[in-house]
C-alpha positions as CSV (number, residue, x, y, z in Angstrom):
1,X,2.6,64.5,-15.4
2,X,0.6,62.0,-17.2
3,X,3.5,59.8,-17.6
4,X,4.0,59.3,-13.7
5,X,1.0,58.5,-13.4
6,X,0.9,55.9,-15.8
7,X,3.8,54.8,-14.7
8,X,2.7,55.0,-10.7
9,X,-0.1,53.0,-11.6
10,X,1.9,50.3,-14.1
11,X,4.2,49.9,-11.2
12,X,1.2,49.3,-8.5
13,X,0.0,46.6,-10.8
14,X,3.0,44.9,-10.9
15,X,3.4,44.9,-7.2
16,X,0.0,43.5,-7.1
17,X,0.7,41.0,-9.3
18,X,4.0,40.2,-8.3
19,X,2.3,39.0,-4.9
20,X,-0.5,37.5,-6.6
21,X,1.3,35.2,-8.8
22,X,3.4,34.4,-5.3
23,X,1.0,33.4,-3.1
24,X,-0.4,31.0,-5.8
25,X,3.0,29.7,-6.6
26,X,3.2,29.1,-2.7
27,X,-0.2,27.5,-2.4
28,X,0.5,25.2,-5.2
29,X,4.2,23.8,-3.9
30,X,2.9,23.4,-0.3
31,X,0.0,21.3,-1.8
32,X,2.1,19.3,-3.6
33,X,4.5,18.4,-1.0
34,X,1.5,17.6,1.0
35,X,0.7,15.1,-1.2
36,X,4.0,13.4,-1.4
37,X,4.4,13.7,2.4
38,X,0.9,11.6,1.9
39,X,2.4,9.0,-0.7
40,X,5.0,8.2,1.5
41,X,5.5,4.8,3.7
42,X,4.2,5.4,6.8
43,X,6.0,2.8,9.4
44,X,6.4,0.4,6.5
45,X,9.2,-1.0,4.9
46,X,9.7,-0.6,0.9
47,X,12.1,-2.4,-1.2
48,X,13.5,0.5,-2.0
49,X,15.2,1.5,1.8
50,X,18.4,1.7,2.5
51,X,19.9,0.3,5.5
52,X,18.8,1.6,8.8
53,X,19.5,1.8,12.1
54,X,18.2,-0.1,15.0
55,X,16.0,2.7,16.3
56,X,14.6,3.3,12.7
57,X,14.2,-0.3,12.1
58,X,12.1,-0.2,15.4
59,X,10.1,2.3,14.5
60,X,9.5,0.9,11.0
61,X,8.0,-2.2,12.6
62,X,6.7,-0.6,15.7
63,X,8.9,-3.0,18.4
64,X,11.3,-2.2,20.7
65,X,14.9,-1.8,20.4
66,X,15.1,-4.6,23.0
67,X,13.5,-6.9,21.1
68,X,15.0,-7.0,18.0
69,X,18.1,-7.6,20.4
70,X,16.4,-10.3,21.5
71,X,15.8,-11.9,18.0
72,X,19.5,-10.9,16.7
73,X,20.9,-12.7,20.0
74,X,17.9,-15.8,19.6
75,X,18.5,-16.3,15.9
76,X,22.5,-15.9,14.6
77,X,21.0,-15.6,11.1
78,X,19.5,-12.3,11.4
79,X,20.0,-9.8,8.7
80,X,22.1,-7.3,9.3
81,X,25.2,-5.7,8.1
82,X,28.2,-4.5,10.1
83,X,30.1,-1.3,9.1
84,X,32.8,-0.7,11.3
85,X,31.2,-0.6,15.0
86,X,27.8,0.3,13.6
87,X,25.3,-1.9,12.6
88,X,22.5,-1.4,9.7
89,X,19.2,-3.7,8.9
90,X,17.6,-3.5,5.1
91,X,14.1,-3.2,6.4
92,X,13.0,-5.8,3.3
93,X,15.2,-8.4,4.8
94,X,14.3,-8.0,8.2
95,X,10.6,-8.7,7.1
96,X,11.4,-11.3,5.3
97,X,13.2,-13.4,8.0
98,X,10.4,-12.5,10.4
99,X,7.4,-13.8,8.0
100,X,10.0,-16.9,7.4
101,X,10.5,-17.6,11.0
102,X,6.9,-16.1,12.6
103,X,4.1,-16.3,9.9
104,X,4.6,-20.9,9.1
C-alpha cells in the first residue's frame, strides 16, 4: 500500500514536471524565433538574396510593379535574369543600377 502511493505521488511529479519543463522549452523557442523574426531585413535588400520576383522585388523597394516595368522598358540595361518565361531580379543589383542611374 505504501508503495502505490509512493509511486502515485512519483508519477504526479513527473506529470508536473513534464509540463513544466514544456511550457519553458515552449517559452524559450517562441522567444527566440521572435528575435530572429526581429533580425531579419524588413523591405530591404541584402547581399545575400536570391533572385526574386517582380512582386517581391516591389515590395522590397516599396514601388509598384508598374514602375519597375517602366524602368526595365526606359533602361535596356536593367538587371534581370530570364529563366524560361519567368523573369528574376537580385535585389543587390537592382539597387545598385538605381543609385547609379538616380542618386549622381
Amino acid at each position: 500500500m505504501q508503495q502505490d502511493k509512493l509511486t502515485y505521488h512519483f508519477n504526479e511529479f513527473i506529470s508536473e514536471f513534464k509540463a513544466q519543463i514544456t511550457e519553458e522549452v515552449a517559452t524559450s523557442v517562441i522567444d527566440s524565433l521572435k528575435d530572429v523574426i526581429k533580425s531579419l531585413p524588413q523591405g530591404r535588400p541584402t547581399d545575400d538574396m536570391q533572385h526574386v520576383t517582380l512582386s517581391e522585388l516591389a515590395c522590397l523597394f516599396s514601388i509598384s510593379k508598374s514602375k519597375i516595368n517602366q524602368l526595365r522598358k526606359k533602361h535596356k540595361d536593367f538587371p534581370l535574369v530570364k529563366i524560361g518565361t519567368s523573369v528574376r531580379f537580385n535585389p543587390r543589383e537592382v539597387k545598385v543600377f538605381l543609385k547609379k542611374h538616380y542618386n549622381n
